[in-house]
N, CA, C and O atoms as CSV, one atom per row, in Angstrom:
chain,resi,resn,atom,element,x,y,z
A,1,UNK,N,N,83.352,83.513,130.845
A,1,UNK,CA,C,84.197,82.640,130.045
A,1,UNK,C,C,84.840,83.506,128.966
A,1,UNK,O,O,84.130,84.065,128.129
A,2,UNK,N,N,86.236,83.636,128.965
A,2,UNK,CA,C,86.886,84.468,127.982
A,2,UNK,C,C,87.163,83.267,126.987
A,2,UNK,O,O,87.489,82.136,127.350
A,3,UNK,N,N,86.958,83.742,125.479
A,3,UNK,CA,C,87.436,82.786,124.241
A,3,UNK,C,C,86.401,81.977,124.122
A,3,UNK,O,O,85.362,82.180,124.751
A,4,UNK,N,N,86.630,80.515,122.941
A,4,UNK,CA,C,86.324,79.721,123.164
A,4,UNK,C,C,86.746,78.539,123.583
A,4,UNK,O,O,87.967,78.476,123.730
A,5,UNK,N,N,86.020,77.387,123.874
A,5,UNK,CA,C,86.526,76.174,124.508
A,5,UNK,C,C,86.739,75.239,123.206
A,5,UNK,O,O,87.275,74.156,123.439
A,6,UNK,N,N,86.453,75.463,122.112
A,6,UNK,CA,C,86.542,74.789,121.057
A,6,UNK,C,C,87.563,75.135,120.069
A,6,UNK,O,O,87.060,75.312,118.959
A,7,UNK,N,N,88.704,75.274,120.101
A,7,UNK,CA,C,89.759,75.882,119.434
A,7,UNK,C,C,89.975,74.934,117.921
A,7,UNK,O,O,90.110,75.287,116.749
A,8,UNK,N,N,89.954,74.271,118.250
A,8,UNK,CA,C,90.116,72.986,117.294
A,8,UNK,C,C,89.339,72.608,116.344
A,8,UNK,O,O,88.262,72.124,116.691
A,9,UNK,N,N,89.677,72.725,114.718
A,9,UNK,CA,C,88.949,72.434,113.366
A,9,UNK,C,C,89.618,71.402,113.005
A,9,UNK,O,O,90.821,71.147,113.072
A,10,UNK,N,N,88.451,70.645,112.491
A,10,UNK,CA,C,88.788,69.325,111.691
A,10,UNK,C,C,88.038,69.301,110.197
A,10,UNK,O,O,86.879,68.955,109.968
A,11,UNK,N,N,88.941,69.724,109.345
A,11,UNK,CA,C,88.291,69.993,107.638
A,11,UNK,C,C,87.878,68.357,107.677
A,11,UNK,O,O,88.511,67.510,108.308
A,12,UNK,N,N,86.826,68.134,106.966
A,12,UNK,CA,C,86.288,67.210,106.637
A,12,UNK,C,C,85.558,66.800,105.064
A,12,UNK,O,O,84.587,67.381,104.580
A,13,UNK,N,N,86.205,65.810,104.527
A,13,UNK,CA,C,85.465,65.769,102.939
A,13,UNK,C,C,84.456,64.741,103.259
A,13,UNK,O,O,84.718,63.833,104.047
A,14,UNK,N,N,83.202,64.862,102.621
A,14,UNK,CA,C,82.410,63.943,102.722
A,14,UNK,C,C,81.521,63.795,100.927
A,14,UNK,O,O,81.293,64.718,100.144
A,15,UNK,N,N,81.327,62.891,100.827
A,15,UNK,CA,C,80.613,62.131,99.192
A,15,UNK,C,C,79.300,63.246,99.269
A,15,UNK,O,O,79.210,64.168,100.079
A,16,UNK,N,N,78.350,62.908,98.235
A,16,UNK,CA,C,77.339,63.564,97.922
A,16,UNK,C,C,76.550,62.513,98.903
A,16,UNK,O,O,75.465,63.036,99.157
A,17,UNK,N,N,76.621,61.655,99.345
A,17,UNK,CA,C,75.641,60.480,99.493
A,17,UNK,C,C,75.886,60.797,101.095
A,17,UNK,O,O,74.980,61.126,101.860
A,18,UNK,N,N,77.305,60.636,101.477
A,18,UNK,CA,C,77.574,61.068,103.086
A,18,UNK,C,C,76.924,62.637,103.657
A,18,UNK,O,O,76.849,62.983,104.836
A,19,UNK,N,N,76.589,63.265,102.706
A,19,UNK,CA,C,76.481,64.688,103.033
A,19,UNK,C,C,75.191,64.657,102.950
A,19,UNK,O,O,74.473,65.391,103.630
A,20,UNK,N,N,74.727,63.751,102.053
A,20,UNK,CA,C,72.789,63.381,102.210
A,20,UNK,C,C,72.427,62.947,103.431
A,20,UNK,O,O,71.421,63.290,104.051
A,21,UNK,N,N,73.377,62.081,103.817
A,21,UNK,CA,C,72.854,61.683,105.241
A,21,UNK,C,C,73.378,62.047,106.321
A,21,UNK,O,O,72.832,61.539,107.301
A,22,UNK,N,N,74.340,62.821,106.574
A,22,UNK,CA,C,74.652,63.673,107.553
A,22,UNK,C,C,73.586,64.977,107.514
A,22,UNK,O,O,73.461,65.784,108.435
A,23,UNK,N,N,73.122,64.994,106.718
A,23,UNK,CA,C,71.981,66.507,106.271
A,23,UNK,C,C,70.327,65.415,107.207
A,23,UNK,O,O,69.402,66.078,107.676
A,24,UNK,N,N,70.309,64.496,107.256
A,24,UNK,CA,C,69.211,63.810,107.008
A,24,UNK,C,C,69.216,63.309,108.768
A,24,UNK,O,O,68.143,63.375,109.368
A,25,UNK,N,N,70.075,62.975,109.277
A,25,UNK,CA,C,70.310,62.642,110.779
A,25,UNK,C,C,70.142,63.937,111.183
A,25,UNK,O,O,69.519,63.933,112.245
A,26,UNK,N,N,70.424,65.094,110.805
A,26,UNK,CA,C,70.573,66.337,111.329
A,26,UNK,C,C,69.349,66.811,111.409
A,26,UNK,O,O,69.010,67.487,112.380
A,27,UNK,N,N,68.353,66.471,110.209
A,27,UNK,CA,C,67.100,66.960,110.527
A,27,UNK,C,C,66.377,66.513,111.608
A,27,UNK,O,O,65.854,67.179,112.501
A,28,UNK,N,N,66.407,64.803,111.374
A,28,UNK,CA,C,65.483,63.956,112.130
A,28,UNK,C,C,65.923,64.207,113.696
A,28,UNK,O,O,65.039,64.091,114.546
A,29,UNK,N,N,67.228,64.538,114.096
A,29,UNK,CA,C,67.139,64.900,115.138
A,29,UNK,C,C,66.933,65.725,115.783
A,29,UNK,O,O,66.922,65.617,117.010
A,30,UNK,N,N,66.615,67.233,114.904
A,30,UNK,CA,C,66.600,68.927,115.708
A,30,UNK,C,C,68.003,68.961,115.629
A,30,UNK,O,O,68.221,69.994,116.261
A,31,UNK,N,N,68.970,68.586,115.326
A,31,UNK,CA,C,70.389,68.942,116.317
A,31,UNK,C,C,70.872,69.780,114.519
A,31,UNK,O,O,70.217,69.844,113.479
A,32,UNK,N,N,71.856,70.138,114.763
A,32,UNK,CA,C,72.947,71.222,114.126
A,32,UNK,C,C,73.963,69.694,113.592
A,32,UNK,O,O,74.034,68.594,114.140
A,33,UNK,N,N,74.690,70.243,112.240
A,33,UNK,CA,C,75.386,69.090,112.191
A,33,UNK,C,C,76.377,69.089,112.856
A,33,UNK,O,O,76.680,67.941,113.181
A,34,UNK,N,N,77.180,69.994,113.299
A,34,UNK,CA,C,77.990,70.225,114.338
A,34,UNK,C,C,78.142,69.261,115.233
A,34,UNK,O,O,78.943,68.338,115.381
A,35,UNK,N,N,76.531,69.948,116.221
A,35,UNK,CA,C,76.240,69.234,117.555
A,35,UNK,C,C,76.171,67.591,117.003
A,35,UNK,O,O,76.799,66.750,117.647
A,36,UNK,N,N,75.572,67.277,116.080
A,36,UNK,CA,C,75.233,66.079,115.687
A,36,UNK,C,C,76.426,65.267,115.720
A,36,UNK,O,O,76.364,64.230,116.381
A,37,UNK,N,N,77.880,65.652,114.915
A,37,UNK,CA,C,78.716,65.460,115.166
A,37,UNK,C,C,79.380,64.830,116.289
A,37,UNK,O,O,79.753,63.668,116.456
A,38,UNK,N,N,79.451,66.025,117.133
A,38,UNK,CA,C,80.260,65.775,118.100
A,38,UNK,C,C,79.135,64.891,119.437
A,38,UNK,O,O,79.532,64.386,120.487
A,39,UNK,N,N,78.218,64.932,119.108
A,39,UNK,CA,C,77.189,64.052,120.136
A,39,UNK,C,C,77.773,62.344,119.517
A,39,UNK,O,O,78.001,61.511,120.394
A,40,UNK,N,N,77.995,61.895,117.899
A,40,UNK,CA,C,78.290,61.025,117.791
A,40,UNK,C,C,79.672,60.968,118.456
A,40,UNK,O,O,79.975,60.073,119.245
A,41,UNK,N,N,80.456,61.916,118.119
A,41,UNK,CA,C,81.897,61.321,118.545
A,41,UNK,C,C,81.818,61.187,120.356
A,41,UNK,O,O,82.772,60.489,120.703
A,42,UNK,N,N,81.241,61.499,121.203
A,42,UNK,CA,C,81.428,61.473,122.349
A,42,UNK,C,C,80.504,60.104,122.763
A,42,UNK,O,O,80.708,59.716,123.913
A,43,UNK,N,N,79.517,59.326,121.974
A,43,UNK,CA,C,78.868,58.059,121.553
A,43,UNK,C,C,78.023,58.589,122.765
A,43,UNK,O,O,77.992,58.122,123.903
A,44,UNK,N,N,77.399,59.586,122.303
A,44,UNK,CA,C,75.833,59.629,122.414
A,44,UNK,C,C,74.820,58.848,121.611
A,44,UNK,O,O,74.875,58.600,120.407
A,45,UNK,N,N,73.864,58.491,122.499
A,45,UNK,CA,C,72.743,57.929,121.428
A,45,UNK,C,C,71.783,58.885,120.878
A,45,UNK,O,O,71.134,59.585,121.655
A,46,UNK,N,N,71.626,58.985,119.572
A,46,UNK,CA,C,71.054,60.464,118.529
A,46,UNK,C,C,69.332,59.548,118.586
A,46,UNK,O,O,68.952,58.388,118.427
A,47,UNK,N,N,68.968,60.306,118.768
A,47,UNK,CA,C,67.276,60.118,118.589
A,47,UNK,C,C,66.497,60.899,117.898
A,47,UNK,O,O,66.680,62.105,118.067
A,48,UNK,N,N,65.861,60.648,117.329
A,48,UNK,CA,C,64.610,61.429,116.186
A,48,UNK,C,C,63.999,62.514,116.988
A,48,UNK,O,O,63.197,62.136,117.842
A,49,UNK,N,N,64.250,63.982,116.871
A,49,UNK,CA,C,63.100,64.553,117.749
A,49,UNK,C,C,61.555,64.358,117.551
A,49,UNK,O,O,60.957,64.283,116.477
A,50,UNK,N,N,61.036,64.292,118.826
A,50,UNK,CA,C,59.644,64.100,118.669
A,50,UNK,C,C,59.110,64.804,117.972
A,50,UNK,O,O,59.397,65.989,117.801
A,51,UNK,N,N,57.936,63.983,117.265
A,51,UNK,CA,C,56.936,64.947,116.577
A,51,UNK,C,C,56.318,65.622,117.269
A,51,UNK,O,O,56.329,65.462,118.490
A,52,UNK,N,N,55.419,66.818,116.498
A,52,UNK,CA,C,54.863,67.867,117.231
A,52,UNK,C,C,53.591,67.384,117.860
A,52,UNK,O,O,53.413,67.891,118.967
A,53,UNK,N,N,52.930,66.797,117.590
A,53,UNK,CA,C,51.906,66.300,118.540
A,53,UNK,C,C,51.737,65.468,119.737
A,53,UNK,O,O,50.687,65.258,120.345
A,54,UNK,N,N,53.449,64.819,120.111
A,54,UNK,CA,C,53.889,64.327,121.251
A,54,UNK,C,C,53.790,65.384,122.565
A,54,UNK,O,O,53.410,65.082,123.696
A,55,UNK,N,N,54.081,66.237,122.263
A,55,UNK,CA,C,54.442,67.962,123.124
A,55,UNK,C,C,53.019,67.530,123.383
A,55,UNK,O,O,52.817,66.758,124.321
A,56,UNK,N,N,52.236,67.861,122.805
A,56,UNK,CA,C,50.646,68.257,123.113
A,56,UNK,C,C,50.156,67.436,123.724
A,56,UNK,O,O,49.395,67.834,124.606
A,57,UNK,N,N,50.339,65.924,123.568
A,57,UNK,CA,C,49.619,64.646,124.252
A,57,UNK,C,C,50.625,64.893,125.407
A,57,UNK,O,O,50.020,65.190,126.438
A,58,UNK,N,N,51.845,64.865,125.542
A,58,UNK,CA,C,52.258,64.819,126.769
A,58,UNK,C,C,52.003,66.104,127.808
A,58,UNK,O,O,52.469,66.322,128.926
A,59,UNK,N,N,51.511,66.507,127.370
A,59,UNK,CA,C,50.816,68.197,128.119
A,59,UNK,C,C,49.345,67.790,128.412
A,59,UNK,O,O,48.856,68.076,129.505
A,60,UNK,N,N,48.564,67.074,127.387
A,60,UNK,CA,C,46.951,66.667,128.223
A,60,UNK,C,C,47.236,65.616,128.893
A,60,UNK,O,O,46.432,65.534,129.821
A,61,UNK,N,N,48.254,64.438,128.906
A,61,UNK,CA,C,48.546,63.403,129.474
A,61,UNK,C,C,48.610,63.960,131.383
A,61,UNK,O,O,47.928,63.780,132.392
A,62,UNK,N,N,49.717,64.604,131.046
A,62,UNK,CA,C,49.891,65.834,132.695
A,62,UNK,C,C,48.903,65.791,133.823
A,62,UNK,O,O,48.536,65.457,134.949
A,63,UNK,N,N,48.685,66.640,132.160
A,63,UNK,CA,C,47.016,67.411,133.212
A,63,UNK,C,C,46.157,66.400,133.591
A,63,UNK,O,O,45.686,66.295,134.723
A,64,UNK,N,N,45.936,65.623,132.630
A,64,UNK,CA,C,44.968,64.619,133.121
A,64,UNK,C,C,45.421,63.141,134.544
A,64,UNK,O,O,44.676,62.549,135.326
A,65,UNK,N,N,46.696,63.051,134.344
A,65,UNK,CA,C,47.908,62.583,135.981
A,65,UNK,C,C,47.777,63.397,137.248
A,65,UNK,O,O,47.954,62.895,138.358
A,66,UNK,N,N,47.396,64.937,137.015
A,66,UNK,CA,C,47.465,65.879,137.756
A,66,UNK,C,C,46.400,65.566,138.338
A,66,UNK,O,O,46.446,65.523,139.567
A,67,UNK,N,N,45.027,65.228,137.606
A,67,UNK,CA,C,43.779,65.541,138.343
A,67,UNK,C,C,43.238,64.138,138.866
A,67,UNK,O,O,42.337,64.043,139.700
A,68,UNK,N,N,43.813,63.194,138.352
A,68,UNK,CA,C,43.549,61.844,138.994
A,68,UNK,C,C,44.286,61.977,140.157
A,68,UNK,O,O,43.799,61.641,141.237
A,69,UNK,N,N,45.668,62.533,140.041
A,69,UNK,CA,C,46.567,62.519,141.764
A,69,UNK,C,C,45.976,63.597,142.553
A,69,UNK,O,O,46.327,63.519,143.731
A,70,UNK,N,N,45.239,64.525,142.315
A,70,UNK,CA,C,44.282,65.259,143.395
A,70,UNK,C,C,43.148,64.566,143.719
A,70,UNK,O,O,42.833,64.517,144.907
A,71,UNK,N,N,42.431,63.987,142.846
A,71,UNK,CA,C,41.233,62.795,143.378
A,71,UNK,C,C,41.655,61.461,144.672
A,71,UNK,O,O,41.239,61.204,145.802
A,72,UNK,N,N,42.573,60.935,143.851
A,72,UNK,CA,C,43.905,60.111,145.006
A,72,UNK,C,C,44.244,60.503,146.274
A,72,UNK,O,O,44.006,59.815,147.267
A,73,UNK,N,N,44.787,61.570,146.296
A,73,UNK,CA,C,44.983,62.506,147.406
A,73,UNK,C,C,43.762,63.117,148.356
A,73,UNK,O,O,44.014,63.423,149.521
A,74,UNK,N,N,42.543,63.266,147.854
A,74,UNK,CA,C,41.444,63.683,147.961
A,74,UNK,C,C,40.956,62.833,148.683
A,74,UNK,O,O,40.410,63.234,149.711
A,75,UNK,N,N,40.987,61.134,148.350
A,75,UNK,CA,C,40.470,59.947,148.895
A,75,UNK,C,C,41.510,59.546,150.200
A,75,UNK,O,O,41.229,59.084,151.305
A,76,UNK,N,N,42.686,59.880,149.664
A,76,UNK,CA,C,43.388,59.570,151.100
A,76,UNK,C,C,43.273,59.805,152.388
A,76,UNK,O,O,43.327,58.974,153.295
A,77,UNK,N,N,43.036,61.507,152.505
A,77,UNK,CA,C,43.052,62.350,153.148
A,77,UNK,C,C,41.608,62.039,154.100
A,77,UNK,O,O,41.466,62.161,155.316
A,78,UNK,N,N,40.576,61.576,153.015
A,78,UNK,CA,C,39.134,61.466,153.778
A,78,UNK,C,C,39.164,59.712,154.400
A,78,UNK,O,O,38.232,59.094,154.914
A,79,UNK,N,N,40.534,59.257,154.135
A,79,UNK,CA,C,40.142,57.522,154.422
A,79,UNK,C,C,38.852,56.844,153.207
A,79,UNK,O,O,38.780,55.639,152.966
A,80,UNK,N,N,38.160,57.629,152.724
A,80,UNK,CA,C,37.054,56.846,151.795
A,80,UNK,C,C,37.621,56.988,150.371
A,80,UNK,O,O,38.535,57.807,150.277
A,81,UNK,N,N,37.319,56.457,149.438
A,81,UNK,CA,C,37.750,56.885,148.017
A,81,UNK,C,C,35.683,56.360,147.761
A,81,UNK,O,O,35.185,55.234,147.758
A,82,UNK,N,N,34.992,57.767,147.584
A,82,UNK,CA,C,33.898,57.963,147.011
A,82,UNK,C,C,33.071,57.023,145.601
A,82,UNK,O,O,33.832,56.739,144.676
A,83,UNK,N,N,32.172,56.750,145.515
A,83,UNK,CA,C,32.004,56.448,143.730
A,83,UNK,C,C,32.176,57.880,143.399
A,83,UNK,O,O,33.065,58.072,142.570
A,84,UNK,N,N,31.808,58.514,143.655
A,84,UNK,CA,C,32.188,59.856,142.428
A,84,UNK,C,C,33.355,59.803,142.352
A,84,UNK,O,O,33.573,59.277,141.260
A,85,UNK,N,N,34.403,60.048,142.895
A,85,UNK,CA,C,35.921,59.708,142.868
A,85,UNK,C,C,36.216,58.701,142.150
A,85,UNK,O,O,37.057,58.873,141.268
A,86,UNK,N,N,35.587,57.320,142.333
A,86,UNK,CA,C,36.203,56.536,141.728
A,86,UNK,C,C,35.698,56.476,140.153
A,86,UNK,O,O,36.431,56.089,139.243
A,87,UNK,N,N,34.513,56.860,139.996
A,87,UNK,CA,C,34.181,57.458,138.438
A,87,UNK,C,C,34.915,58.317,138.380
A,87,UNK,O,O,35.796,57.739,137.744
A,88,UNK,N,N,35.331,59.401,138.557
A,88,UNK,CA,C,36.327,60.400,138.546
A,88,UNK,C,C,37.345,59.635,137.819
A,88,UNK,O,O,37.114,59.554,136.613
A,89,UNK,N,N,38.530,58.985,138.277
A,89,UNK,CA,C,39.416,57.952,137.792
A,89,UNK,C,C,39.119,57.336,136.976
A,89,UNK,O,O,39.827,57.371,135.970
A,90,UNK,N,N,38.114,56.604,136.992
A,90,UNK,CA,C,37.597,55.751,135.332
A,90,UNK,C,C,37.612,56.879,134.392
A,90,UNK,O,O,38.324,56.866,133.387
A,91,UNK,N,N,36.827,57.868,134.706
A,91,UNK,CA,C,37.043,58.604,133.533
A,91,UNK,C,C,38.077,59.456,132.780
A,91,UNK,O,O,38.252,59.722,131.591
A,92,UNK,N,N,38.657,59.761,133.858
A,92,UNK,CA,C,40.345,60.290,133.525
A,92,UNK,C,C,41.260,59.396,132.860
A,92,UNK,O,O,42.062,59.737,131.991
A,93,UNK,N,N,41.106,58.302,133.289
A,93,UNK,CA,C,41.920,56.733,132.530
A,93,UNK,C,C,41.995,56.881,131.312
A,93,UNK,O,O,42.991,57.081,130.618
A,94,UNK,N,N,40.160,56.713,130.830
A,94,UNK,CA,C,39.857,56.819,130.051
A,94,UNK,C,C,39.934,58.047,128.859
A,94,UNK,O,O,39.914,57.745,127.666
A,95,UNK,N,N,40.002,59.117,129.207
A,95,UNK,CA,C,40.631,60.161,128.450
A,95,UNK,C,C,41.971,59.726,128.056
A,95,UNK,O,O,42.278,59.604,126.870
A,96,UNK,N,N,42.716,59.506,128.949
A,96,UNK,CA,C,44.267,59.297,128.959
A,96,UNK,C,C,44.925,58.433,127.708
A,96,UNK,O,O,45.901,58.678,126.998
A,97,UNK,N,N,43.703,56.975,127.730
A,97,UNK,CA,C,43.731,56.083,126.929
A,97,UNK,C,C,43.099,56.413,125.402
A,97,UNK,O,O,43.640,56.064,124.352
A,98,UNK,N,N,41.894,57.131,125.504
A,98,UNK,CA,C,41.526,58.061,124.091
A,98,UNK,C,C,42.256,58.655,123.341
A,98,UNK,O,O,42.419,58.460,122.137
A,99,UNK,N,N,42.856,59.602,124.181
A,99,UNK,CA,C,44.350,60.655,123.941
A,99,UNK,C,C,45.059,59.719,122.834
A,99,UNK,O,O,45.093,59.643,121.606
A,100,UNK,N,N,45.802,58.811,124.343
A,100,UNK,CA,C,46.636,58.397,123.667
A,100,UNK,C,C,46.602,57.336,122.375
A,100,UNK,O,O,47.732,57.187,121.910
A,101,UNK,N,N,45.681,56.648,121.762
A,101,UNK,CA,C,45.314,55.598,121.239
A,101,UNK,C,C,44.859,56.686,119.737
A,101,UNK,O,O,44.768,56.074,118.673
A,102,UNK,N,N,44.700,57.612,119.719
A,102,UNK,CA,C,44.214,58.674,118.697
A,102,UNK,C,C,45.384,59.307,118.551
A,102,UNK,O,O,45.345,59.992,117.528
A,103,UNK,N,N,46.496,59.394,119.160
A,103,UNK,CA,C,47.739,60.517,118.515
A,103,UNK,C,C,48.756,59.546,118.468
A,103,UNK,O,O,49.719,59.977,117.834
A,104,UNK,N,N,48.955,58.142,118.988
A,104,UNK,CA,C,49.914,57.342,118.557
A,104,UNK,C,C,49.424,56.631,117.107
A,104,UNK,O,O,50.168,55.843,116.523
């Protein structure tokens, strides 16, 4: 790509109060005010980036989907779904629901 695709400036005055909250959407979302900008003008919907402990629950959440769908798979494959298996699943649930009920 030779140049840029963005040739075009638009000076903009904004209040002390507009510039508080253009500073303040910009945080809550991760985004640049720029990007923030132009995500509104193209009527994107701007969302709060997640907090940091979402990353982490949704990473043991995974793992813990991962190992219930190998137990699942495990039971399929044999036609039986085991009690150990199916304790297996209760207890994975149950993490899942710990997890989540402690970081929301």
């Amino acid at each position: 790509m030779t140049g840029r695709k963005r040739r075009h400036v638009i000076p903009l005055r904004l209040t002390e109060n507009e510039l508080k909250h253009l500073n303040r959407l910009a945080a809550q979302s991760g985004l640049s005010r720029e990007k923030l900008l132009r995500a509104l003008i193209m009527g994107e919907t701007i969302r709060p980036r997640p907090c940091t402990h979402h990353e982490d629950l949704l990473r043991k959440v995974s793992g813990l989907c991962n190992n219930a769908n190998q137990v699942a798979h495990r039971a399929n494959s044999t036609g039986v779904a085991g009690q150990e298996s199916v304790d297996k699943m209760i207890r994975i649930s149950q993490e899942i629901w710990k997890e989540v009920k402690n970081q929301w």
